[in-house]
C-alpha positions in Angstrom: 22.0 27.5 -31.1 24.9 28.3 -33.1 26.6 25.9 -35.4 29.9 27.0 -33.6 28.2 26.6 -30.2 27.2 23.5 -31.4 31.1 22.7 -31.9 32.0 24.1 -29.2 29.5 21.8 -27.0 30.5 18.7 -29.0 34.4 19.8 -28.0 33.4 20.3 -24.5 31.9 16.6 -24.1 34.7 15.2 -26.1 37.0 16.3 -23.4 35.0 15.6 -20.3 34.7 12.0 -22.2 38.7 11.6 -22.7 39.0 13.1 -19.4 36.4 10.2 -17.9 38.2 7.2 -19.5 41.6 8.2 -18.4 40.1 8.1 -15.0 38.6 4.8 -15.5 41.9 3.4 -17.4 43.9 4.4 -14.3 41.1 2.9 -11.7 41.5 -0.3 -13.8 45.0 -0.3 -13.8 45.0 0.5 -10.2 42.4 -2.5 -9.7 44.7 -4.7 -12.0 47.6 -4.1 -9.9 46.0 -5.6 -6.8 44.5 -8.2 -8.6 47.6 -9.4 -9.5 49.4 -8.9 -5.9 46.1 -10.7 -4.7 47.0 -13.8 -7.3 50.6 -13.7 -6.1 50.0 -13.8 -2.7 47.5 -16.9 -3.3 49.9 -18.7 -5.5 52.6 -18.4 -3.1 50.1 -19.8 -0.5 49.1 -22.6 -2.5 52.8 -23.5 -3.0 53.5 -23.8 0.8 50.3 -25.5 0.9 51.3 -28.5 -1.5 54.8 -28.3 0.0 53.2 -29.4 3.4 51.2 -32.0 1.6 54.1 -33.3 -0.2 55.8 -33.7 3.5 52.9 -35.7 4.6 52.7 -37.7 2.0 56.8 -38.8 1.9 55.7 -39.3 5.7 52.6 -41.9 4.6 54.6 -43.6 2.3 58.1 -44.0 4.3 55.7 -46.0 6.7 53.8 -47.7 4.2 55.6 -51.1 2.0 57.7 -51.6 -0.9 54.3 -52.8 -2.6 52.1 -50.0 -1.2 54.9 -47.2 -2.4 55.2 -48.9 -6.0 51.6 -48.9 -7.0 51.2 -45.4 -5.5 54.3 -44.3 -7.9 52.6 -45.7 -10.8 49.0 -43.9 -9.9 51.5 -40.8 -9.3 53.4 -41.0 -12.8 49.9 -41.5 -14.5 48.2 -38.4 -12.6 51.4 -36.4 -13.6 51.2 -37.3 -16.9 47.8 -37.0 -17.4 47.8 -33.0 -15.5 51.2 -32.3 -18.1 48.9 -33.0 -21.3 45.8 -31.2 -19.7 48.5 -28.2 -19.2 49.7 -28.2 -22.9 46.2 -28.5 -24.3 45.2 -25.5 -21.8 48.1 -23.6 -23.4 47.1 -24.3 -26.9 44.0 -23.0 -25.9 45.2 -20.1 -24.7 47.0 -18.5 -27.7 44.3 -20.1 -29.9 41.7 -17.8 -27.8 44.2 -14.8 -27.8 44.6 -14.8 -31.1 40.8 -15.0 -31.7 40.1 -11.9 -29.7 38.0 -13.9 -27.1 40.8 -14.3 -24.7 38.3 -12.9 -21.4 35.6 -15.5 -22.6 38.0 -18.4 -22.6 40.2 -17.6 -19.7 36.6 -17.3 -17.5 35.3 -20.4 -18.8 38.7 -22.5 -17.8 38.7 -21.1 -14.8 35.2 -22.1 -13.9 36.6 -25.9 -15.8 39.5 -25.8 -13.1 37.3 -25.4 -10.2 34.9 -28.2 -11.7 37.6 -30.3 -12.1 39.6 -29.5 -8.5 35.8 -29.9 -6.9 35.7 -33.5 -8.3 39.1 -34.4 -7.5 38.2 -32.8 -3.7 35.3 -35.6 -4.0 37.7 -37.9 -4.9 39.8 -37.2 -1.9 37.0 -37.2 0.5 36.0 -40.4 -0.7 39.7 -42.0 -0.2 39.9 -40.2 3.2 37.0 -42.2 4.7 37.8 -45.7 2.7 41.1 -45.3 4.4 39.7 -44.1 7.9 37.4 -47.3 7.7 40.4 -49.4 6.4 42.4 -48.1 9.3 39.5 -48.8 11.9 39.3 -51.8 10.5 42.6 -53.1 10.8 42.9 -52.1 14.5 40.3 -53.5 15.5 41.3 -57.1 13.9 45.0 -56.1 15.8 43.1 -55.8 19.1 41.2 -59.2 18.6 
């Protein structure tokens, strides 16, 4: 073969190539796009989801007494507070790992942190839900007696 031949080959698979990542840039970007409308749709989801939860939970509490609604506000202020720091440390986090170039590492491995953490805190709630269905039970049945 030809030393130009040989150019011209190398020429040939340098286009094909260019040609083959601007087809995969634009399937990513395409893929990115409904990622993002996918993430959208979820958040707005989750929103409506807490607003329903924040409706029962005004409705537990208008029922519930002055003592009941005071301590809750306290656990409430402390959960707040404690989520706002977790937030600010995330987001130091963040631009420290963007920064770094390991952005993609980081952002999967506080992802998979969030959904340790909202697993435990689903425990949590599981646990409260049957302590106060067995507090409940057990107050109506003292009622009835």
């Amino acid at each position: 073969m030809k030393l130009s031949d040989m150019f011209s080959t190398l020429a040939e698979n340098a286009r094909m190539f260019e040609e083959r990542a601007a087809q995969w840039q634009d399937e990513m970007s395409a893929r990115n796009d409904e990622m993002t409308a996918s993430m959208r749709k979820w958040q707005e989801t989750a929103m409506q989801r807490q607003e329903e939860i924040n409706q029962q939970m005004r409705g537990y509490f208008e029922e519930a007494g002055e003592n009941v609604r005071n301590q809750w506000q306290t656990m409430q202020s402390a959960w707040e507070e404690q989520f706002q720091r977790m937030q600010e440390k995330g987001e130091e986090m963040r631009e420290a790992a963007k920064k770094s170039g390991h952005f993609p590492d980081w952002a999967e491995a506080y992802a998979a942190q969030m959904v340790s953490f909202a697993q435990r805190m689903q425990d949590e709630a599981s646990n409260a839900i049957a302590a106060a269905t067995e507090a409940r039970a057990k107050d109506n049945t003292k009622k009835k007696s």
